[in-house]
N, C-alpha and C positions, 0 to 999 in steps of 0.2 A: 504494500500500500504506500508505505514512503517511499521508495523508486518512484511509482507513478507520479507520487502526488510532486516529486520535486521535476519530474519529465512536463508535467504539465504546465508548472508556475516560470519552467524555461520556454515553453512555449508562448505563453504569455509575454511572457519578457521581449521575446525576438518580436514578436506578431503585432502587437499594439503602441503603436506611436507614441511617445509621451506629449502633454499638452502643447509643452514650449517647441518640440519640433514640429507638431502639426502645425501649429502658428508660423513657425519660418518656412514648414514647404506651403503653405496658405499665400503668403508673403511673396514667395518667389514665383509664382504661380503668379501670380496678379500681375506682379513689376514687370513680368518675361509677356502678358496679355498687355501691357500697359504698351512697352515698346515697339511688340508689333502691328498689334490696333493701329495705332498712332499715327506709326511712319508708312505702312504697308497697306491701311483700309481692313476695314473687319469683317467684310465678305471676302477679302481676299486670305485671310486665315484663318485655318482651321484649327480646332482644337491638337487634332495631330501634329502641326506644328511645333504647336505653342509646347507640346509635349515633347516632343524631340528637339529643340531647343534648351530645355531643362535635363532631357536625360531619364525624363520619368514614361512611364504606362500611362496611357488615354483612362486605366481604371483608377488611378494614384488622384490623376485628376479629377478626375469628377467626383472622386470624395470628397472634395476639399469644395466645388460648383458643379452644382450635379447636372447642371447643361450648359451649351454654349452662350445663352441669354442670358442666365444667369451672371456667366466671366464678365458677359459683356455690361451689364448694369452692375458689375462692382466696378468694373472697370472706372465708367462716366462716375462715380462717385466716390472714387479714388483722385478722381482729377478736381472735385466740389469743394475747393479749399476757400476758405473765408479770406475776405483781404485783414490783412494786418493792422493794429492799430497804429497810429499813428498822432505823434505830436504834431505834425505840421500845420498850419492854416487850411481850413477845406476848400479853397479855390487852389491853395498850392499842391494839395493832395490830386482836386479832382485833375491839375494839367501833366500833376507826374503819372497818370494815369497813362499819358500816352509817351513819356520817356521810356516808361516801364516796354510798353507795344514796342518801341523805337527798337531798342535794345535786344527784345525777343526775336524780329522779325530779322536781324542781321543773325540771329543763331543757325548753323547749317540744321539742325535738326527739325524746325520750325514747318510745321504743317496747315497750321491754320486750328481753326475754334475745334476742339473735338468733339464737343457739343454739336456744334453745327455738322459736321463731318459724320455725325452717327446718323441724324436725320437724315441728312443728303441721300445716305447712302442706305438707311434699314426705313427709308419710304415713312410717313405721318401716321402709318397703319400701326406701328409698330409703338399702341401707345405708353409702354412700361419706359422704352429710350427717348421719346418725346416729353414726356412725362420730368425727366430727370433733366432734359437740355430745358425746358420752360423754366423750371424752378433756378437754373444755375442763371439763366438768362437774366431772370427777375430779380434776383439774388443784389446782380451787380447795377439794374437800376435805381434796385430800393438803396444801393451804399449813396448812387452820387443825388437821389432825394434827399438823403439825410443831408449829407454835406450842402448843398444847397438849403436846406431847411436850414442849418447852423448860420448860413448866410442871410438869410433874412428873406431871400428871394420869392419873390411872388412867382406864382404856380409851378412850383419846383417839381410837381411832378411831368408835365408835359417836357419840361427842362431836361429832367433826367432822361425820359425817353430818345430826345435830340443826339443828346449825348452819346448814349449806348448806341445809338444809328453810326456815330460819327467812327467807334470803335469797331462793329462790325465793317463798318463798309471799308474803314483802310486797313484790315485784315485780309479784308477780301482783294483790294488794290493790290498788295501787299503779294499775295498769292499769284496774282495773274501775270505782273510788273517785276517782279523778286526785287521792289527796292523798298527798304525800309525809311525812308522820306516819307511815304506816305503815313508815317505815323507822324512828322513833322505838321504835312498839311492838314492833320484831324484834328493836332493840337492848335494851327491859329484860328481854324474856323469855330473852332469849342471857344476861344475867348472873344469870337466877335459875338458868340450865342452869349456867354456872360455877361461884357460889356453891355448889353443892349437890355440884360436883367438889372442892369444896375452894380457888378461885383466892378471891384477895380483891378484887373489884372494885368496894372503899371508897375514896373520898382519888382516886390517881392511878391506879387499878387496874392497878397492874405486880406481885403478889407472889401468890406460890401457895402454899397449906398444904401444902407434902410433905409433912410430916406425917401429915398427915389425908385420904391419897388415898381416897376414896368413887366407885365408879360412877353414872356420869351415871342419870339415873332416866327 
């Protein structure tokens, strides 16, 4: 009986993952779907990829996402990172918004919104990946309402809207053009959309006319 019982409790031992390494092959499993999503398109890879890229079984995997839809909405909310806070002025915030793009778009790895990229490409039908690109979408208009609300600006939220227009579209420029300027030209047009709310973004552009709240036009 103690033979078996100790054949058994080594079975155990070999057979069952402990927590902390299922979490790093969980981990590596995502970052390795992160990668190729990203750069390659997510119809264009297959979970057997993703799994011979790692070095593991199609069956390793799918313990960890038990389908491809699955990898793929951790994936888009793998990518759902909150912006950072920040000391700065919110007109200074909202224009290094687009130094941050400036910056991104020169990176060779640089593909475009992956949010956008999953619609594009897994069609409006598909409303669990829709679902997650609205919410990230909204996500980043509700920061620059805020920061506009901190400004004092009248109808900050049509504002914000402007805005995020202004960052999708020289993403998209960005993409077609491979030149990162155009995150330059979404930055002066965003402060003629301020200037005209009343923000001052002269000098160090941290102040706002309350005063003189105007609708965005």
């Amino acid at each position: 009986m103690q033979a078996g019982a100790d054949v058994k409790a080594l079975v155990t031992q070999v057979c069952v993952m402990p927590p902390a390494e299922k979490s790093d092959m969980k981990e590596r499993i995502l970052a390795t779907a992160d990668k190729l999503f990203y750069l390659q398109g997510i119809r264009a890879i297959g979970v057997d990829t993703i799994a011979a890229e790692i070095g593991i079984s199609k069956r390793t995997l799918y313990n960890h996402f038990p389908s491809k839809d699955a990898l793929i909405a951790a994936y888009l909310e793998r990518r759902f990172v909150a912006q950072r806070p920040s000391d700065k002025q919110p007109a200074e915030q909202i224009l290094a918004t687009f130094d941050s793009l400036e910056r991104r778009f020169a990176a060779k790895d640089f593909r475009g919104c992956p949010f956008v990229n999953a619609v594009a490409e897994l069609g409006p039908q598909d409303r669990a990946v829709k679902k997650i690109a609205v919410a990230f979408k909204e996500s980043r208009r509700l920061w620059f309402r805020d920061r506009l609300n901190e400004l004092g600006v009248a109808n900050a939220d049509a504002l914000a809207t402007q805005l995020v227009l202004l960052v999708d579209g020289s993403i998209a420029q960005d993409l077609v053009r491979d030149d990162p300027a155009m995150a330059r030209a979404a930055k002066e047009a965003a402060k003629v959309l301020l200037r005209n709310a009343g923000v001052d973004v002269g000098g160090d552009a941290t102040k706002a006319a309350k005063g003189r709240k105007q609708t965005p036009q």
